[in-house]
N, C-alpha and C positions, 0 to 999 in steps of 0.2 A: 454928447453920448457916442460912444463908439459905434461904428456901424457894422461892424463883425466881431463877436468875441467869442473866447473858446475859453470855457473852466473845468481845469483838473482833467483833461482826456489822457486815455490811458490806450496803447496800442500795442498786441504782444503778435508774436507768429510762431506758428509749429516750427520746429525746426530736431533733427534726428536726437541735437542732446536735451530737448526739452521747450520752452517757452520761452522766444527771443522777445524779454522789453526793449521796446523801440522808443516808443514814450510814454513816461508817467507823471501821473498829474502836473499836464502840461496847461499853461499858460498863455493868453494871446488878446490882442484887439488889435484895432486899427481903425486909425480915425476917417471921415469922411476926407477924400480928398488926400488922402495921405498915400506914399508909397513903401512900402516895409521890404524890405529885402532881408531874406531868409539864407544865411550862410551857412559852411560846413563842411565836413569830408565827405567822398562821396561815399554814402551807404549806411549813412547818419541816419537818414528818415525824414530828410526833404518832403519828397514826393509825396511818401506818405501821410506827411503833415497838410499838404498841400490839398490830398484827396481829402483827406476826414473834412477839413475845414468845404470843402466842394460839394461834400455831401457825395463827394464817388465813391468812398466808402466809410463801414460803419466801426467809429470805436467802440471801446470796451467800459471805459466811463467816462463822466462828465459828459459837460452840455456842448452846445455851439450854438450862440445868440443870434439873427440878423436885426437889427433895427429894435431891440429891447423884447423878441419873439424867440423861446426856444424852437432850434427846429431839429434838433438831432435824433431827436425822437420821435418826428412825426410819420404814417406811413410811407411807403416806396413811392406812391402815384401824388402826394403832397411832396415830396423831396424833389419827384422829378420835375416839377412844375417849378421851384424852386432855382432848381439848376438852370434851366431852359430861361427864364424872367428874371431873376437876380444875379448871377452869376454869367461869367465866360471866362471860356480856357482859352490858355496856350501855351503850346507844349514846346519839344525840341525841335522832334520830328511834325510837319503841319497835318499828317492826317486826313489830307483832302480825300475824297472820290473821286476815280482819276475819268469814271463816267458822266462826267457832270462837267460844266464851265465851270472860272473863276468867280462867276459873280451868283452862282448856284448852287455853291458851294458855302460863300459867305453868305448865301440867305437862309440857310438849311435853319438856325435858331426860331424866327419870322415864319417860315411855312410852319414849320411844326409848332406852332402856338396858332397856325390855322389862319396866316395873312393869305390874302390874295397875293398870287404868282408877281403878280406887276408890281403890285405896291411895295411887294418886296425887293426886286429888284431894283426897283427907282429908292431904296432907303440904301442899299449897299453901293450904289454906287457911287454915291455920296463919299461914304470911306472910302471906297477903292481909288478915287479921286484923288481924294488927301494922302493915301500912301503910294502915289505915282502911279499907280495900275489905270485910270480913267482909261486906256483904249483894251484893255484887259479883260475887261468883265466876259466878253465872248466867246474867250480862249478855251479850250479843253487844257485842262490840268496839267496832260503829258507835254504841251508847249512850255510851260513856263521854267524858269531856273529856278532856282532853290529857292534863294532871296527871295525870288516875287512871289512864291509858291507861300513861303511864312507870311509874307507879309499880306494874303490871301486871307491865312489863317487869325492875322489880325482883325482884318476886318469885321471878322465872321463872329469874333468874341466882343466886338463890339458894336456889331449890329443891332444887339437886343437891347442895349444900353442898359447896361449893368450895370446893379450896385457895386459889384465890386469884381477886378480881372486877377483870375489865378495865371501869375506864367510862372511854368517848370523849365526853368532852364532855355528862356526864348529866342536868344541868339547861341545857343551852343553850338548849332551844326550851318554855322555863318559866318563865311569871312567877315575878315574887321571891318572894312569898311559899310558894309552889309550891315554888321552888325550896330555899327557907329548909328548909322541913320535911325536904325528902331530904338536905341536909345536915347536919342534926340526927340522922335516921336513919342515915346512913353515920358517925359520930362514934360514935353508940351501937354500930353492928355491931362496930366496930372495937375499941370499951372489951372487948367480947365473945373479942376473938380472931379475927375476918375480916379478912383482909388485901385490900389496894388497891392497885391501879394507875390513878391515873386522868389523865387526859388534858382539861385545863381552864383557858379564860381566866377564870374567874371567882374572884375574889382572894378572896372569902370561904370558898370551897368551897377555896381552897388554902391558907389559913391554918388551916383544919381539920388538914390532913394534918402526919405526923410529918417528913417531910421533904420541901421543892420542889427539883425541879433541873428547871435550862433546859435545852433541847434549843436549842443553837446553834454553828454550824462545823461539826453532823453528829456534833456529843459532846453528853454530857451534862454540865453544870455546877453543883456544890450552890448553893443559892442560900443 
């Protein structure tokens, strides 16, 4: 059984000459363990495929399944519970809090479902380990480089052990080599059992994944 699916969702926006469809009765799953990568031009409606299915924001029709449970439709405070315990982001830009350390940053999931401070960070640093960061965790934000700053942001989406990791475009604003590594690492997640949604022009980082489909006409196409 799929452990994410999306049926018939429909997503329009205001726009001066009237109502931009972005998607309609669009189509989706993803199996446990699987990684899917989400191609496209840019301005297709990635992103916003990416939110709806995240539950960061709300379509216009259709469902969104987790685990044989509709939840597209459940209140704000059941979504956000939702997002926090099943899901983790990662985006272009990492997003950190530049008031906070590295490894306080990747707990922020963990606290806010109410862990204790410690426990929480003895669970992050566990990832921070495995993505090179282990003398990191104590750093304030503004120390780090780009690369380690995302791959902070890694951590942080997989601290809460999600069923499933939305990335929008995760190595976009990362050199190659940079980039090289996190694709190595999301291959390895994946051999593990983490499932993916990602969202990416980068042909290498989608040759990685089990399966590409284009997002074009406002469906989705196997590739």
């Amino acid at each position: 059984m799929p452990v994410l699916q999306a049926v018939g969702l429909k997503k329009t926006y205001a726009t001066a000459a009237g109502r931009l469809v972005v998607l309609d009765r669009l189509d989706f799953s993803v199996e446990p363990g699987e990684m899917v990568a989400v191609v496209g031009a840019s301005g297709v409606g990635k992103t916003t495929l990416l939110n709806l299915l995240g539950l960061m924001d709300q379509s216009e029709g259709g469902e969104i399944i987790l685990d044989g449970e509709a939840i597209g439709r459940l209140p704000g405070e059941k979504q956000a519970q939702i997002r926090n315990r099943k899901f983790g982001f990662i985006f272009q830009f990492h997003h950190l809090l530049a008031d906070f350390t590295a490894g306080e940053n990747a707990a922020f999931p963990l606290l806010i479902r109410g862990e204790e401070k410690t426990s929480a960070l003895a669970t992050v640093s566990r990832y921070l380990e495995r993505l090179g960061l282990k003398e990191k965790g104590a750093e304030p934000v503004y120390n780090l480089s780009g690369g380690e700053a995302q791959r902070v942001a890694v951590a942080r989406a997989l601290a809460g052990r999600p069923r499933v990791v939305f990335a929008d475009e995760p190595t976009g604003n990362l050199d190659s080599s940079t980039a090289g590594e996190l694709h190595a690492l999301f291959s390895e997640l994946k051999r593990e059992g983490q499932t993916f949604v990602v969202a990416t022009h980068n042909p290498e980082l989608a040759r990685r994944a089990d399966r590409v489909l284009e997002l074009k006409d406002r469906k989705l196409v196997q590739q």
